[in-house]
C-alpha positions as CSV (number, residue, x, y, z in Angstrom):
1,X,77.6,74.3,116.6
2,X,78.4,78.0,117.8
3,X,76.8,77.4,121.0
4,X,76.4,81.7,123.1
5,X,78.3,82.7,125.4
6,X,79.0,86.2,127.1
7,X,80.2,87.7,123.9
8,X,77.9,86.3,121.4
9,X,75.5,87.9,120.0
10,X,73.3,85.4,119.0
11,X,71.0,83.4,121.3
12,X,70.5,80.0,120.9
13,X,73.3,77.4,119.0
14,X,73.9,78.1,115.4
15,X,75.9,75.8,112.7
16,X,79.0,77.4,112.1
17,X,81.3,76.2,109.0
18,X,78.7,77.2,106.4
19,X,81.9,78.6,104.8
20,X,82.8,75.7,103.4
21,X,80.1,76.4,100.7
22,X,82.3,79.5,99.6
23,X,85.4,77.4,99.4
24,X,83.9,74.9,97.3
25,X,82.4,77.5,95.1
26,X,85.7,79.4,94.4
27,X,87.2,76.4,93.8
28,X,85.0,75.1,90.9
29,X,86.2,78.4,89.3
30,X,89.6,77.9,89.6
31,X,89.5,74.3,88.5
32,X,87.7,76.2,85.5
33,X,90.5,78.4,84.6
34,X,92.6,76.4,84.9
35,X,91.7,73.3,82.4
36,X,89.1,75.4,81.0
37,X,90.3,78.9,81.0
38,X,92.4,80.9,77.8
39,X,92.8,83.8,78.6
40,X,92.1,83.8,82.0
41,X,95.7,82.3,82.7
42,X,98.1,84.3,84.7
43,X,101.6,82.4,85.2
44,X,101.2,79.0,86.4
45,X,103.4,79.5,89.4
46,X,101.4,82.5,90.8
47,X,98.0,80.7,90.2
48,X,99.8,77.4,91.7
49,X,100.6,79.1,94.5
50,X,97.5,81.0,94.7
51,X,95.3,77.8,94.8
52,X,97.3,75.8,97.0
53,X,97.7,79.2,100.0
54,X,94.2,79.5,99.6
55,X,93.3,75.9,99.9
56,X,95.5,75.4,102.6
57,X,94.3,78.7,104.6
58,X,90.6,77.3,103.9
59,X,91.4,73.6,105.6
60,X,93.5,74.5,108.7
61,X,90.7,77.0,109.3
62,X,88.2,74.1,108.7
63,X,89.7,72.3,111.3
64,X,90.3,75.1,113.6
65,X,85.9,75.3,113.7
66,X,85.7,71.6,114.2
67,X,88.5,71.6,117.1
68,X,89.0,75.7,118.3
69,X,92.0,75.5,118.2
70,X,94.1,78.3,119.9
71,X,95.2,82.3,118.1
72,X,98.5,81.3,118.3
73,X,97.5,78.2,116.0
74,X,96.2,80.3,114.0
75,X,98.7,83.1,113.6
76,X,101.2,80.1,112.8
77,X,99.5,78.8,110.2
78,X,98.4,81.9,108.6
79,X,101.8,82.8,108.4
80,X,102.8,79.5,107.1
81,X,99.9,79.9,104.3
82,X,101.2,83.8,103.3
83,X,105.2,82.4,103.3
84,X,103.8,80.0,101.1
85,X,102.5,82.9,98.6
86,X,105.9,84.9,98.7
87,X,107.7,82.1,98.2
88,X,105.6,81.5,94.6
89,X,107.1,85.3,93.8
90,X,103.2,86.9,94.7
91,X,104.8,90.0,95.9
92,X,103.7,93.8,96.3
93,X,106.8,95.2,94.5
94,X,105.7,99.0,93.9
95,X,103.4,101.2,94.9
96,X,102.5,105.2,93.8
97,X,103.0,107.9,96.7
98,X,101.6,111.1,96.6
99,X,104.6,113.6,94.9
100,X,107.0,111.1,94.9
101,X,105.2,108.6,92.4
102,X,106.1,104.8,91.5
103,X,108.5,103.4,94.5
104,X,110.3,100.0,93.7
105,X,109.7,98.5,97.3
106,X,112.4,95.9,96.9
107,X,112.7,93.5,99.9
108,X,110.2,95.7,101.9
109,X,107.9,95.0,99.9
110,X,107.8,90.8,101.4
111,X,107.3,92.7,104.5
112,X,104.7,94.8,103.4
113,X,103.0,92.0,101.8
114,X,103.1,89.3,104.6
115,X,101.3,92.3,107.5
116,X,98.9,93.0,104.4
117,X,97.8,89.5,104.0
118,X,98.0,88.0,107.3
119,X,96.0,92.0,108.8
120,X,93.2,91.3,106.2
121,X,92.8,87.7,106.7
122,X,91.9,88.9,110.5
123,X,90.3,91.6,109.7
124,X,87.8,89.4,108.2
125,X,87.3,87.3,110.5
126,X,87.2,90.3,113.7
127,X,84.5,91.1,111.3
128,X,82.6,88.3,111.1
129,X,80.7,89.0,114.1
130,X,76.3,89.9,113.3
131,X,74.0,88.1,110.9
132,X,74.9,89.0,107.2
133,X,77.5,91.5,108.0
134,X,80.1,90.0,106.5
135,X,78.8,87.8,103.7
136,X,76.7,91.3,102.4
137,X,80.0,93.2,102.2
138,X,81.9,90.5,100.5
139,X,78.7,90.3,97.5
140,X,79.4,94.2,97.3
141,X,82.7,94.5,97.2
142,X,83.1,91.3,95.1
143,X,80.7,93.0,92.4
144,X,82.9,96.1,92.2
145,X,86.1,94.3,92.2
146,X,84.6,92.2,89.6
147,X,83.2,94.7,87.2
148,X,86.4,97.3,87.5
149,X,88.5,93.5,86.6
150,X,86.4,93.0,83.8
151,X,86.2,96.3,82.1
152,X,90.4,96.5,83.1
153,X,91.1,93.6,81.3
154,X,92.0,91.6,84.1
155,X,90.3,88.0,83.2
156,X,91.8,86.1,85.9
157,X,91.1,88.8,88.5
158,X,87.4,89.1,87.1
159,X,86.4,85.3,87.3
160,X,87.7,84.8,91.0
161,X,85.7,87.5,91.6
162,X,83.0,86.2,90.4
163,X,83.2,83.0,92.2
164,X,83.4,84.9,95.5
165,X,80.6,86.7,94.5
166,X,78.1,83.7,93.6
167,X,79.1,81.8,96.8
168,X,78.7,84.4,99.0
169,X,75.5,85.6,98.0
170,X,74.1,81.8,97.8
171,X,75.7,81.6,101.5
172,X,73.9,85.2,102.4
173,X,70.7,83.8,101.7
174,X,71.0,81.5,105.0
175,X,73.1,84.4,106.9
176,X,70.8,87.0,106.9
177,X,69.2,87.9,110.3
178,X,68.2,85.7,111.8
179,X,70.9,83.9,110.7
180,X,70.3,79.7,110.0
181,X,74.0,79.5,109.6
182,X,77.6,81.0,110.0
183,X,80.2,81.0,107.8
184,X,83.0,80.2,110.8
185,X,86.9,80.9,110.3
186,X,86.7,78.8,107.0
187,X,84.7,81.8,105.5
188,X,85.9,84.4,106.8
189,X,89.4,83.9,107.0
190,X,89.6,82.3,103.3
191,X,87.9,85.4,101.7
192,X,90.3,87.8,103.4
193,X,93.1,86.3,102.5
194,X,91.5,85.8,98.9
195,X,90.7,89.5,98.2
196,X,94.3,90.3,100.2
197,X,96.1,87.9,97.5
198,X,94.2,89.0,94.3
199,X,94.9,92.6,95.5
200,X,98.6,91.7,94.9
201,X,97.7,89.6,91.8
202,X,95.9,92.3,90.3
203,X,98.3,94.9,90.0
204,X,101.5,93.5,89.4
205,X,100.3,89.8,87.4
206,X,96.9,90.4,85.7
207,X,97.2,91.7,82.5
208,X,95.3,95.2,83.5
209,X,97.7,95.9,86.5
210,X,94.8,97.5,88.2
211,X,95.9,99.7,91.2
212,X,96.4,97.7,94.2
213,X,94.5,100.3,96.6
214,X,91.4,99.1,94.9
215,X,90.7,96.4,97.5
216,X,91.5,98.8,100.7
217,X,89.1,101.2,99.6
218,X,86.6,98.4,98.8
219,X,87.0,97.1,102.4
220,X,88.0,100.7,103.4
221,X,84.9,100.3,106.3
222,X,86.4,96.4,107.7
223,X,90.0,97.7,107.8
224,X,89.0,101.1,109.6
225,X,87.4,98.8,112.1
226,X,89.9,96.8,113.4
227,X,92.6,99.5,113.4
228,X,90.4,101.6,115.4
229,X,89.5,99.0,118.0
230,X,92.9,97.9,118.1
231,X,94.9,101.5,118.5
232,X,91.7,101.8,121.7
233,X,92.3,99.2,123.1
234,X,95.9,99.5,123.4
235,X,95.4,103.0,124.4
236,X,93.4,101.9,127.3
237,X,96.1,99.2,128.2
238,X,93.6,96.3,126.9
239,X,95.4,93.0,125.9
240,X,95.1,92.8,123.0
241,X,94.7,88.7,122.1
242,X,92.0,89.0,124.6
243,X,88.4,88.1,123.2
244,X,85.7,91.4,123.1
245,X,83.0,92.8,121.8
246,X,84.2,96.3,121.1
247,X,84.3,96.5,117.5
248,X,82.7,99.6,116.0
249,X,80.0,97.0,114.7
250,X,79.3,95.1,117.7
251,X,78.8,98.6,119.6
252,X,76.4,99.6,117.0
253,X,74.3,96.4,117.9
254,X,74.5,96.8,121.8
255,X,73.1,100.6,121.7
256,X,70.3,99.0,120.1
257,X,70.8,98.4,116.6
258,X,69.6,95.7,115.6
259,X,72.0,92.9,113.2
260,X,70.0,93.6,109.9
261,X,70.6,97.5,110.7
262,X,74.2,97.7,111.6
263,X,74.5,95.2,108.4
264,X,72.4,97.8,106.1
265,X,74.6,100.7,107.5
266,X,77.9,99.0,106.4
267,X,76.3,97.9,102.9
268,X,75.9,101.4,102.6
269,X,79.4,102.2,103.3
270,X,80.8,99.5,100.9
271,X,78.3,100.8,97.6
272,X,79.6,104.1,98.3
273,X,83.2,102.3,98.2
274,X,82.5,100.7,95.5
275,X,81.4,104.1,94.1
276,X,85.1,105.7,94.8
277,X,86.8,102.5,93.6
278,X,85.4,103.0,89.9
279,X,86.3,106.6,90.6
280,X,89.7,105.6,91.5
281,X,90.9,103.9,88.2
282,X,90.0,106.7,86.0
283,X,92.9,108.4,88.1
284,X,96.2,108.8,87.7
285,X,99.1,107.2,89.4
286,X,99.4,108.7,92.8
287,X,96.6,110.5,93.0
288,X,94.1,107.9,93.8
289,X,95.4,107.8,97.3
290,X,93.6,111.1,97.9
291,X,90.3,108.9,97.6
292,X,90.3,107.5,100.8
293,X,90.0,111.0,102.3
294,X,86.1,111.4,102.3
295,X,85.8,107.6,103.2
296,X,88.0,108.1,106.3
297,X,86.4,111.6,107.1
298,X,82.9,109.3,107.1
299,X,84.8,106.7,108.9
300,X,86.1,109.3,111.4
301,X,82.0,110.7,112.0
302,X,80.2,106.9,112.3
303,X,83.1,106.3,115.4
304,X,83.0,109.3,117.3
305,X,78.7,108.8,117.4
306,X,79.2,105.1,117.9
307,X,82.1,105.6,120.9
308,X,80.1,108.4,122.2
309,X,76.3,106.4,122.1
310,X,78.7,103.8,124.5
311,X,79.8,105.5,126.5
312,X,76.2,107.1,127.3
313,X,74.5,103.9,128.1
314,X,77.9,102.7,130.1
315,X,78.9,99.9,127.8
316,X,82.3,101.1,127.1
């Protein structure tokens, strides 16, 4: 049970680990493709090591809502689960920079890899803070993802989306405000780190190769989020591993939005993501970077109102 405290914003003790439902789901779909699946296959030792990070990611954070455990424990064993992934050869090795084009990353690109899985695997669960907030963007952005994989080509890509898709809109139908149930770090945690690995999967070991800047603009609204509060609080000499409730989100809701509007505002955000991300494969190369200019332009207007709402009713 997720029993209130000072930071909560919920009132009375909700279940938390509804998760698990998501897990299971995706997991039926990989079991699918792979004693099922044709052409869904990608090389058995990236969809090995896919399934196995992503089941061991979902069980330590199973146990970490059972036992709450510490963020160190957590760190560690995110970091043993996205080790595991590089070590199966899922590894960002390009990416296309505005002049400059395709870059071969080399051994930067582990790096870049292992801060992109283990930042959206907490992103996600930072996020996971208001009724249906989190659960609603995963059904959008899985439905984009989804359809831009299935018209790319990319069957593997297209089916896990799917999955994701069907048990997170089964679990939104309990989430919604007021929420009967949360998803907990088994959720949350397991579908960042599954939209952070198929973002990888996608471009350089689907058959499509769809551009790997598909997921950050999808998520373009979660990512802002957490970078923002993060570079604040650090600004205002904050520590940083300290628990708050100063996410962009969870300001929204203390000025007196309620969970189902905050929620509403940020499914808004992600359709018009979505929106750009079907834009953004009809592009070229390097030029779909200049596509997350108008999201973080938006992103750049919804924080100064939010920061400066705040700080008018003294809550920052």
């Amino acid at each position: 049970m997720d029993h209130p405290n000072e930071r909560s914003s919920h009132q009375i003790a909700v279940p938390r680990g509804g998760g698990i439902a998501i897990v299971i789901t995706f997991f039926i779909g990989m079991l699918v493709i792979y004693f099922v699946g044709d052409n869904t296959h990608i090389k058995q030792e990236y969809m090995q090591g896919f399934i196995i990070s992503s089941l061991l990611i979902a069980g330590i954070s199973f146990y970490d809502d059972i036992k709450s455990k510490s963020a160190r424990f957590k760190l560690i064993s995110q970091l043993i689960a996205v080790l595991l992934v590089l070590w199966f050869g899922i590894v960002l090795d390009e990416l296309a920079f505005p002049i400059v084009g395709y870059v071969k990353l080399g051994w930067i690109g582990y790096v870049l890899s292992l801060f992109w899985i283990i930042g959206l695997t907490n992103a996600y669960n930072f996020m996971d803070g208001l009724d249906g907030l989190i659960s609603g963007i995963t059904v959008i952005a899985s439905l984009f993802f989804m359809a831009i994989s299935y018209y790319g080509g990319s069957h593997f890509v297209y089916i896990s989306c799917y999955t994701l898709l069907a048990g997170s809109l089964g679990f939104l139908m309990l989430n919604r405000s007021p929420a009967k149930i949360f998803m907990g770090d088994v959720g949350s945690t397991f579908i960042g780190f599954t939209f952070a690995t198929l973002a990888i999967i996608a471009a350089r070991y689907d058959e499509a190769h769809i551009s790997f800047f598909v997921v950050p603009l999808l998520l373009f609204n979660i990512i802002y989020d957490v970078i923002f509060t993060l570079i604040r609080r650090k600004l205002k000499g904050e520590k940083l591993t300290q628990a708050h409730r100063t996410h962009l989100y969870q300001l929204m809701n203390q000025i007196g939005y309620s969970h189902l509007e905050v929620s509403l505002s940020h499914y808004c955000m992600a359709f018009l993501q979505g929106i750009g991300a079907l834009w953004m494969v009809q592009l070229q190369g390097s030029n779909r970077i200049y596509i997350f200019l108008p999201f973080l332009a938006l992103q750049i207007i919804y924080s100064v109102l939010v920061i400066r709402k705040a700080k008018e009713k003294n809550i920052l």
